[in-house]
N, C-alpha and C positions, 0 to 999 in steps of 0.2 A: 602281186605276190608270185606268180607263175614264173614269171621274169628272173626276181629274187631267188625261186627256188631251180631254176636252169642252171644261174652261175654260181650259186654253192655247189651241185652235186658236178658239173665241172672243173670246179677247183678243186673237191675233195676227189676226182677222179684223177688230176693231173700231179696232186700232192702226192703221193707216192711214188711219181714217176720222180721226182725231185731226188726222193732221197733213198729210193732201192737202187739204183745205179752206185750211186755213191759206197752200200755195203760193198757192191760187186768190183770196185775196183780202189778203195780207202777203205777198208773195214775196220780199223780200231779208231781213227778219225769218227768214224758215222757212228762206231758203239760208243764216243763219248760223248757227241751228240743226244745220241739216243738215252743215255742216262748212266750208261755202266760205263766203266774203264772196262778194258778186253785184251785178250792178247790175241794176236791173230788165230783165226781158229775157221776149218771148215765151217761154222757156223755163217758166217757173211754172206757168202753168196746165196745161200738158203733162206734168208731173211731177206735179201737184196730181191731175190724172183720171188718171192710171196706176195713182196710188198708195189713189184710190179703186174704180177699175175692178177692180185686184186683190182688195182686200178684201170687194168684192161677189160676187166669181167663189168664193173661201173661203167664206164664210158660205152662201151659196145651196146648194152641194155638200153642206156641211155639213147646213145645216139639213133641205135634204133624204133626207138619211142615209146618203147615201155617204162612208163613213169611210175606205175606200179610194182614192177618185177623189180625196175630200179630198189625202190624207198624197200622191198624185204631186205632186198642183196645187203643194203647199206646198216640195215636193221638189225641183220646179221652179224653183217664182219662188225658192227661194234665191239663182238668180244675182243676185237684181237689190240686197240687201245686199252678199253678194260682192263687187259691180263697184263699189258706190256706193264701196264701204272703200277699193278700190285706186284709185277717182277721187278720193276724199277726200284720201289720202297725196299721191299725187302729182301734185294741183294746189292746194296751197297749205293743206291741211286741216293739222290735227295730227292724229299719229300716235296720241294719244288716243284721238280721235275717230273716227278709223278703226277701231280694234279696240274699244273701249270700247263705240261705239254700234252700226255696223256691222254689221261682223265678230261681236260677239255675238250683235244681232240674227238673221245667217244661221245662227247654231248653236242658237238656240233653235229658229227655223223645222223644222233641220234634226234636230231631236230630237223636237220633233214631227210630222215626215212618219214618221219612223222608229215613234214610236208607233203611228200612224194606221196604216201599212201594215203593221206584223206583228199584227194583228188578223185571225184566221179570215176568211174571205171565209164570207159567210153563203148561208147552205145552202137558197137557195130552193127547187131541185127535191127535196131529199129531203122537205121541210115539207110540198109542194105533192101527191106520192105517199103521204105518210101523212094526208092530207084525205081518198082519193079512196077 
């Protein structure tokens, strides 16, 4: 299972980097993607660095081996699927698109903080008393 939960939260670390570049340089392309039609609008690029600043802040946690600080981070930015699903629905998205991409998204997220976080909290002081 450890295994399994290494490359979810690497792919849900990489998937942003996918598609935040794309606001920051196609942004009514990636808004229709994303669920809404758009006209171009400072809004892009501000969505395009969110959604890479996210996935830097995952992978960094990550790679540095907290598997716990991980599974909050991830626990957390759930809302930001969440919000998109219910901005998707009701401004002009399809309801598809809302849960299909969405709304799945935050339950995959949300399966892997659940992962991440019921993993032992590792046992540095008793490691560090049988050194001594």
């Amino acid at each position: 299972m450890r295994r399994f939960t290494n490359i979810l939260t690497i792919v849900l670390g990489l998937f942003p980097l996918t598609f935040g570049p794309r606001f920051l340089f196609d942004g009514v392309a990636a808004a229709t993607g994303f669920g809404i039609p758009a006209a171009a609008t400072a809004y892009f690029p501000v969505k395009g660095i969110r959604d890479i600043a996210l996935a830097l802040v995952i992978l960094a946690l990550f790679a540095l081996g907290h598997r716990r600080p991980t599974g909050l981070v991830l626990a957390i930015t759930a809302i930001v699927p969440i919000t998109d699903a219910i901005v998707v629905a009701t401004h002009g998205g399809t309801l598809a698109t809302a849960l299909g991409v969405h709304a799945l998204t935050a339950a995959v997220i949300l399966f892997d903080a659940a992962l991440l976080l019921r993993e032992p909290a590792p046992l540095r002081a008793a490691t560090a008393a049988q050194r001594q």
